[in-house]
N, C-alpha and C positions, 0 to 999 in steps of 0.2 A: 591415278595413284592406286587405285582397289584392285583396279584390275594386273597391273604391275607388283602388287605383293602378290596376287593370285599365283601368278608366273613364276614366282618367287618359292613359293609356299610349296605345289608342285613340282618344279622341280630338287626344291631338298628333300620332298618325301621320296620321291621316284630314286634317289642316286644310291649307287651302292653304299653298304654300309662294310670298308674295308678292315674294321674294330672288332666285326662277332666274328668269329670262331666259324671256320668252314668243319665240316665232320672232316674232312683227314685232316686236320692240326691237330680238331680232339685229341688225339694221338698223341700228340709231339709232345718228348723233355723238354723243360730251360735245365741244364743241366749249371749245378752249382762252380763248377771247376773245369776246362778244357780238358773234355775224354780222352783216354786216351786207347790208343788202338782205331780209332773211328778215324771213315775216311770225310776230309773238307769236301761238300758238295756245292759252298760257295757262301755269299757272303747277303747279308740281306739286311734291308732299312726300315722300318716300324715308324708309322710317322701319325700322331695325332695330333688334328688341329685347335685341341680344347684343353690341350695341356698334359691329358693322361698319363703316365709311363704304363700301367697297365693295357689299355687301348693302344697303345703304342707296339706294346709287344705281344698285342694278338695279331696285329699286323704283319710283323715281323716273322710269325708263327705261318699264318698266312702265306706268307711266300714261302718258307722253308720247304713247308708240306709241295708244295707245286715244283718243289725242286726234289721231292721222294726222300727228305731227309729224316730224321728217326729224333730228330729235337734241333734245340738251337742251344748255344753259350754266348750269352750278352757281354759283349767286349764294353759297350760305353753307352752312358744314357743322357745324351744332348737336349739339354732347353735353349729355343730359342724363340724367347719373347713367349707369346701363349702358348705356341707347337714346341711338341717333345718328339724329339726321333730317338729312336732304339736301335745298335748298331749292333748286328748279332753274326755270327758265322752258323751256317747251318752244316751239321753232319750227318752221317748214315754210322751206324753204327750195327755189328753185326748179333 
């Protein structure tokens, strides 16, 4: 059993952590209102398992930036049971 949390323990310390803030999201708006003049560069999901909406939509943030967007506008923020997803569209805006 000790040695099975050991395993355990390990690897939650080791797994990514997809909630902090990579440095290009730093970057990124939640913009209040759907931009306008910005071009859609796609649609992205924010997903934390402990309930967050904010960890949720670092997440969210998180992909945008991998997708060269210039922020995100949160369309919906889904609980389901203890996990909250963040359903966001990301853009590029010039």
């Amino acid at each position: 059993m000790k040695y099975l949390f050991s395993i355990f323990l390990v690897a939650a310390c080791s797994s990514k952590q997809p909630q902090q803030l990579t440095e290009k999201a730093k970057n990124l708006e939640i913009y209040p209102q759907k931009p306008n003049q910005c071009r859609v560069v796609g649609k992205v999901v924010g997903v934390n398992e402990i309930g967050s909406v904010e960890l949720a939509t670092n997440d969210a943030l998180n992909q945008a930036a991998d997708l060269k967007a210039t922020g995100i506008f949160v369309n919906q923020e889904v609980p389901n049971g203890q996990k909250r997803s963040v359903h966001a569209t990301a853009y590029e805006c010039d």
